[in-house]
C-alpha positions as CSV (number, residue, x, y, z in Angstrom):
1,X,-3.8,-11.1,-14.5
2,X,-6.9,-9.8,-16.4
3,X,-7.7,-6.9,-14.8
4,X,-10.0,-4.4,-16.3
5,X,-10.7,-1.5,-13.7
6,X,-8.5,0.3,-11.6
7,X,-10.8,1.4,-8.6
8,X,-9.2,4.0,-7.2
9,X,-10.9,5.6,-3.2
10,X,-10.5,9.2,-2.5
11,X,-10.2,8.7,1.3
12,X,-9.3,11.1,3.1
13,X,-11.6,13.9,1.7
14,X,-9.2,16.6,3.1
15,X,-5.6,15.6,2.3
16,X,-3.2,16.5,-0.7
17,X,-4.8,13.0,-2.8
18,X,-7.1,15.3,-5.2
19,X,-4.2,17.7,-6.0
20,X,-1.9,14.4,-6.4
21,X,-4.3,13.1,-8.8
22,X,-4.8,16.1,-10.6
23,X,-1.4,16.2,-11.5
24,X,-1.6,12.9,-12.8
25,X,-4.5,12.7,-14.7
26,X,-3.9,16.5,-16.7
27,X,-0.7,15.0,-17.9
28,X,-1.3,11.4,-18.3
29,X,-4.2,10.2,-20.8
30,X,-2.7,6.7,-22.1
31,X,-3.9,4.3,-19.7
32,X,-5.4,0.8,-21.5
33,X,-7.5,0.2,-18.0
34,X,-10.6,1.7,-17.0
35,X,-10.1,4.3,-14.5
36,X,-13.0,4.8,-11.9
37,X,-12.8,7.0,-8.6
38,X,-15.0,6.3,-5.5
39,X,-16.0,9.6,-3.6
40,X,-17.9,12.9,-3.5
41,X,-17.6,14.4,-7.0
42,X,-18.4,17.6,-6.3
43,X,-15.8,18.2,-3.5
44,X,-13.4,16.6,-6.1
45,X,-14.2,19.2,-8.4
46,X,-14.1,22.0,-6.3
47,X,-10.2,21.1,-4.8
48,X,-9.5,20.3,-8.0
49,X,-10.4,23.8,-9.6
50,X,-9.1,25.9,-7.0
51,X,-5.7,24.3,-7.6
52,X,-6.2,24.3,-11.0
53,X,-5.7,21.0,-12.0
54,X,-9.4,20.3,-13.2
55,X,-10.3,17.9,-15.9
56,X,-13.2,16.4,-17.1
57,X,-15.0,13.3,-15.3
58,X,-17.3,11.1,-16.3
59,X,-20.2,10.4,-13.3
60,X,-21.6,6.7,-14.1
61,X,-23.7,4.8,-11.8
62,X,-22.5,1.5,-12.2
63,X,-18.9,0.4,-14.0
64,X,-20.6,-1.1,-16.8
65,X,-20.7,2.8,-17.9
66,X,-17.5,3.3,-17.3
67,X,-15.3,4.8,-20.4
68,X,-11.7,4.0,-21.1
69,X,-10.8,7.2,-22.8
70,X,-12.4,9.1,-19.5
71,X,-11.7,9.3,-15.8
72,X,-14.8,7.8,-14.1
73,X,-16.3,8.4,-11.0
74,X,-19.2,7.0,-8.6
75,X,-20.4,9.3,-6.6
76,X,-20.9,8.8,-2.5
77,X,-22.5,11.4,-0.8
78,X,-20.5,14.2,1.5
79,X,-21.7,17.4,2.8
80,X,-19.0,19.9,3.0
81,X,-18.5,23.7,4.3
82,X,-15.1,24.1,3.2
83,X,-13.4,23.3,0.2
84,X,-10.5,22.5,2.4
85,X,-10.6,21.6,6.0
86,X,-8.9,20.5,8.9
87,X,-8.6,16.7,9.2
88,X,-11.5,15.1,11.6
89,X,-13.8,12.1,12.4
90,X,-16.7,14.5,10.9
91,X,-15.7,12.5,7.4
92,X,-15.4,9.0,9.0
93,X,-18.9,7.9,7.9
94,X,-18.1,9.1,3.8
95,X,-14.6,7.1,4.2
96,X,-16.6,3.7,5.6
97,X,-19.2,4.3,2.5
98,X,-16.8,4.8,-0.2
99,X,-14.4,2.0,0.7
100,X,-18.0,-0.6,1.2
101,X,-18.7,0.7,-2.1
102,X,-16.0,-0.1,-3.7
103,X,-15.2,-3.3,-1.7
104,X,-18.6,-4.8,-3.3
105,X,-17.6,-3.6,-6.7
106,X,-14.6,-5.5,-6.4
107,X,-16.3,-8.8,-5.0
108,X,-18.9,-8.4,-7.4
109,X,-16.3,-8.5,-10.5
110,X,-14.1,-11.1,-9.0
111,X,-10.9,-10.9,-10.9
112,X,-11.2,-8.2,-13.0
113,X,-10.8,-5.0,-10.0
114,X,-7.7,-3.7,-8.7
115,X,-8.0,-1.3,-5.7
116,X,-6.1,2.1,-5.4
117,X,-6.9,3.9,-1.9
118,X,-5.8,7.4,-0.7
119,X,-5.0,8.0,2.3
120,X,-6.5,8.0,5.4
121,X,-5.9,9.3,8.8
122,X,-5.2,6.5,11.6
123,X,-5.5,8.8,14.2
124,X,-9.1,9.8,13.0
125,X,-11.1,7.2,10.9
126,X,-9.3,4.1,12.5
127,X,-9.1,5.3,16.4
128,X,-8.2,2.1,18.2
129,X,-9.8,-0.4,15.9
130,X,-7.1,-1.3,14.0
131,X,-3.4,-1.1,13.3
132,X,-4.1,0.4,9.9
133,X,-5.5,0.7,6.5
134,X,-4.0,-2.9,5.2
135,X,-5.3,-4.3,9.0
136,X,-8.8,-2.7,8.0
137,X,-9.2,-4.1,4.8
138,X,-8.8,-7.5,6.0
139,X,-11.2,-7.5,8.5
140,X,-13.8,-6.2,5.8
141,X,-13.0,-8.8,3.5
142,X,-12.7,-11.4,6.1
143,X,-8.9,-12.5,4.8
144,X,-6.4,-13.6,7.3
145,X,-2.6,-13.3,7.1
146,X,-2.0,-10.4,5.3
147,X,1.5,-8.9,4.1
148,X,2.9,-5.4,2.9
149,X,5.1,-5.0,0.6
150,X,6.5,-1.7,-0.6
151,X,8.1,-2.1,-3.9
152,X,10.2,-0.3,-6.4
153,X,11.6,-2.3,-9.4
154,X,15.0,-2.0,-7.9
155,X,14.4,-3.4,-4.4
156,X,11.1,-3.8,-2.3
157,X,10.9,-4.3,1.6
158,X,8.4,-6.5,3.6
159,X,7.8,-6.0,7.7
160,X,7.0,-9.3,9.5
161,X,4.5,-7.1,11.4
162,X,3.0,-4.3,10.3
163,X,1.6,-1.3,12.3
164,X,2.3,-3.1,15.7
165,X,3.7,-0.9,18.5
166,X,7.4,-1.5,18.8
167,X,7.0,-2.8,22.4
168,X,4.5,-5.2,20.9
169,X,6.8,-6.5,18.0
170,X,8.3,-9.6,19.7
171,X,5.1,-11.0,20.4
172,X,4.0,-11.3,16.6
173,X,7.1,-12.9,15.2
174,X,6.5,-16.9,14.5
175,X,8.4,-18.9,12.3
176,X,4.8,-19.9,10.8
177,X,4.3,-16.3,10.0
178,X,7.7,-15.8,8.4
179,X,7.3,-18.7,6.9
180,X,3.8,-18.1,5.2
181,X,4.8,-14.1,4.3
182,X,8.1,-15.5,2.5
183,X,6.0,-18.1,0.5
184,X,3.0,-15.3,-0.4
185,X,5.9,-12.9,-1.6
186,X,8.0,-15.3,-3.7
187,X,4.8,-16.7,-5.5
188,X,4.1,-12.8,-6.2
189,X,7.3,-12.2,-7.5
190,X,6.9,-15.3,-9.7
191,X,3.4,-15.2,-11.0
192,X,2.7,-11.3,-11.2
193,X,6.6,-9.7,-11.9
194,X,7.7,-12.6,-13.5
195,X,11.4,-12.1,-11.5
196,X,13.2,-14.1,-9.3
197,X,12.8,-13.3,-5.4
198,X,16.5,-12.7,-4.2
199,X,15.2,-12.4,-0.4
200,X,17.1,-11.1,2.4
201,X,16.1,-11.3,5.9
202,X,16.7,-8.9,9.2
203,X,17.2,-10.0,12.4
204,X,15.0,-8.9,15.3
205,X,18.3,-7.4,18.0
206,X,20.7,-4.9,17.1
207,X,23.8,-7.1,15.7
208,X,21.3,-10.2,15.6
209,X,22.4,-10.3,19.3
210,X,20.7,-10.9,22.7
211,X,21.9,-10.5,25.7
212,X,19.3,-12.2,26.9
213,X,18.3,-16.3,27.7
214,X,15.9,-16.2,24.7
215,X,17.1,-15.2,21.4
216,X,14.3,-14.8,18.5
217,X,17.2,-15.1,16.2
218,X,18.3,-18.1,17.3
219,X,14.5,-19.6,18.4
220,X,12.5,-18.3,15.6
221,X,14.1,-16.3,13.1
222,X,16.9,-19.2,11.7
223,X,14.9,-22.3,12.1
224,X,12.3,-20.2,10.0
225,X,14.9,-19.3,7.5
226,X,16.3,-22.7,7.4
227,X,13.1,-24.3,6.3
228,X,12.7,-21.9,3.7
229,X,16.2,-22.8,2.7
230,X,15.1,-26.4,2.4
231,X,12.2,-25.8,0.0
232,X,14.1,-24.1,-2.5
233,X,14.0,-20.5,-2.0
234,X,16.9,-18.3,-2.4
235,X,16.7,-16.7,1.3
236,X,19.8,-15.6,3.6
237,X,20.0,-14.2,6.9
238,X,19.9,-13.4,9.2
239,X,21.6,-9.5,8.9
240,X,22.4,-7.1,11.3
241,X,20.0,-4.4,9.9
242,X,22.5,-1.5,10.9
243,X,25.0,-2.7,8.5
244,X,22.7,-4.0,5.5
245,X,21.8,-1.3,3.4
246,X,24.8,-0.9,1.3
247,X,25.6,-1.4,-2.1
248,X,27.1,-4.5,-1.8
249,X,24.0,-6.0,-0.3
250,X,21.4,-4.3,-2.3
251,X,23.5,-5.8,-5.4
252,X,22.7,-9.1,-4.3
253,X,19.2,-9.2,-3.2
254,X,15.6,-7.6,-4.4
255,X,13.5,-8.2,-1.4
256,X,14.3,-7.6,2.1
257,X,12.1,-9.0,4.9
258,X,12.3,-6.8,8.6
259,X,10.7,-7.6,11.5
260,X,9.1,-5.0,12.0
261,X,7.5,-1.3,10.5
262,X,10.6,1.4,10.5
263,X,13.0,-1.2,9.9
264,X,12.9,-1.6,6.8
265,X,10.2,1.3,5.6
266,X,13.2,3.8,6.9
267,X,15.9,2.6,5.1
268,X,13.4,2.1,1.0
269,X,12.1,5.9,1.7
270,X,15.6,7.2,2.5
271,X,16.9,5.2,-0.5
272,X,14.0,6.3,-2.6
273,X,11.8,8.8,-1.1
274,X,7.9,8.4,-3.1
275,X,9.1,6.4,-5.6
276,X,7.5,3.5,-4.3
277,X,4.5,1.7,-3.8
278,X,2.5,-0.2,-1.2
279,X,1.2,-3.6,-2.2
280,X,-0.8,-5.5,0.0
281,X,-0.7,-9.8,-0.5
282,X,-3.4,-12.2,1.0
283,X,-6.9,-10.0,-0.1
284,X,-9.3,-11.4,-2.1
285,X,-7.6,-8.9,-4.9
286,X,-4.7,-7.0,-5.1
287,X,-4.3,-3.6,-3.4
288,X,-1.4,-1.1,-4.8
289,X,-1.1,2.2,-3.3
290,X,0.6,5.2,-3.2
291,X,3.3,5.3,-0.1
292,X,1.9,8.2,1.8
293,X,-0.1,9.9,3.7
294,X,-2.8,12.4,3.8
295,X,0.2,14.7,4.6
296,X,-2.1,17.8,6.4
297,X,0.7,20.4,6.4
298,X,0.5,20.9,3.0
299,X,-3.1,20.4,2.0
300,X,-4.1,22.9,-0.5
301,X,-0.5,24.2,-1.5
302,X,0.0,22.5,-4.6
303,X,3.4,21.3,-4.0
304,X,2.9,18.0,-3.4
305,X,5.0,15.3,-5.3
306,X,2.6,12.5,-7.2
307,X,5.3,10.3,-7.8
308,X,3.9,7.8,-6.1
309,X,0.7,7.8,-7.8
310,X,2.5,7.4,-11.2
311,X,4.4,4.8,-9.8
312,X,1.1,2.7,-8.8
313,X,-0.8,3.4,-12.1
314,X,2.5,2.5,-14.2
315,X,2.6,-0.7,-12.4
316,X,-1.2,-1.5,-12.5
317,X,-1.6,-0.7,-16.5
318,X,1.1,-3.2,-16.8
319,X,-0.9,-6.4,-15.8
């Protein structure tokens, strides 16, 4: 990979992101790629200083004038009361400018862009349009068959479906789609990490059982997983996910594909905590974020954690 800029989106303009990356970027100054923040500078600022964690940025216009030794930002207009403020739709408009801003930055310099987003609030800037943030960016850049991963160097998960209602989750399981989200994450592992996918994969009912006629274990889940087997990949499964997480298991295997959301996103967090990241597969570029959210109950305390931030720009500076 030759990536040049790290394009990182503010989001949420009211969340703990600008204290997070405060943190960061007072401690942190050695980072080879050019850094360059999409949102409203002066809000940034203003956060920034009353939690004092200000340091200096570099407005440019275009990232042709961005500056290594700097942290860059393009500017996208937001008018504010409060320095801090309750989490609303009033921000919804700045959110959809800043991440069409840097979505045609990105397109533009095909190849050379890596996108970092803050978080958002589902509840608030997504309503009912889509399942979530990975969903959304998608649909903007018109890609299909998307998949999650959330990664630490010691283990990484992957759900089958993403931010589907539980009661919806048996609906979106296919053998194509395990089939095509196995393939994406073992050419990742191969191409980008450079390590060799040791995949495990979950069953869909507790013990890999049904008491039911129709089994997706049995219909879906272990035809899917015996094709895989067939082309070479180092796959087994499927587990009982009640029983999997221990050490024997996580000895053996560096990936481990759920079927759906808190299946295997409770188990990495508890294992853990922030010291992960979210990558998304199947964009036109890669996506790495931090694993969290805008986190409203502690917005302007200054005791948020930014491992996860470290986490993504570590990984990033690396390729």
């Amino acid at each position: 990979m030759n990536i040049e800029f790290i394009i990182i989106v503010l989001g949420e303009p009211y969340s703990t992101f600008s204290e997070i990356i405060g943190k960061y970027f007072n401690k942190n100054k050695k980072i080879k790629k050019k850094i360059i923040l999409i949102g409203n500078i002066e809000l940034l600022k203003k956060q920034l200083n009353k939690l004092n964690n200000l340091f200096p940025v570099n407005e440019i216009k275009n990232i042709n004038e961005a500056k290594k030794s700097l942290v860059n930002i393009i500017n996208v207009d937001f008018k504010f009361k409060y320095v801090f403020d309750k989490i609303s739709s009033s921000s919804n408009s700045y959110i959809t400018k800043s991440f069409k801003k840097s979505l045609d930055i990105i397109i533009k310099n095909k190849n050379k862009c890596i996108l970092i987003n803050g978080p958002i609030s589902k509840k608030n800037f997504l309503k009912e349009k889509y399942l979530g943030i990975t969903e959304y960016l998608s649909k903007k850049t018109k890609s299909k068959n998307e998949v999650m991963l959330i990664y630490n160097n010691k283990l990484a998960v992957s759900p089958i479906t993403t931010h589907v209602p539980l009661k919806n989750v048996y609906k979106n399981i296919s053998k194509k789609k395990i089939i095509n989200n196995v393939q994406k994450i073992n050419n990742f592992y191969k191409r980008v990490l450079k390590v060799k996918p040791k995949i495990a994969i979950l069953g869909l009912n507790p013990h890999c059982e049904s008491v039911e006629t129709y089994s997706e274990e049995e219909k879906i889940i272990i035809p899917a997983t015996n094709i895989l087997k067939k082309r070479g990949f180092y796959i087994k499964g499927p587990y009982s996910a009640d029983t999997f997480f221990i050490k024997k298991n996580l000895d053996e295997f560096n990936i481990v594909i759920g079927m759906y959301h808190d299946q295997v996103l409770t188990p990495i967090k508890t294992i853990f905590e922030y010291d992960a990241i979210n990558i998304t597969m199947g964009l036109p570029f890669l996506r790495v974020t931090p694993d969290h959210g805008p986190n409203e109950k502690m917005i302007g305390k200054n005791i948020s954690s930014p491992i996860s931030l470290i986490r993504s720009l570590e990984f990033l500076d690396k390729k």
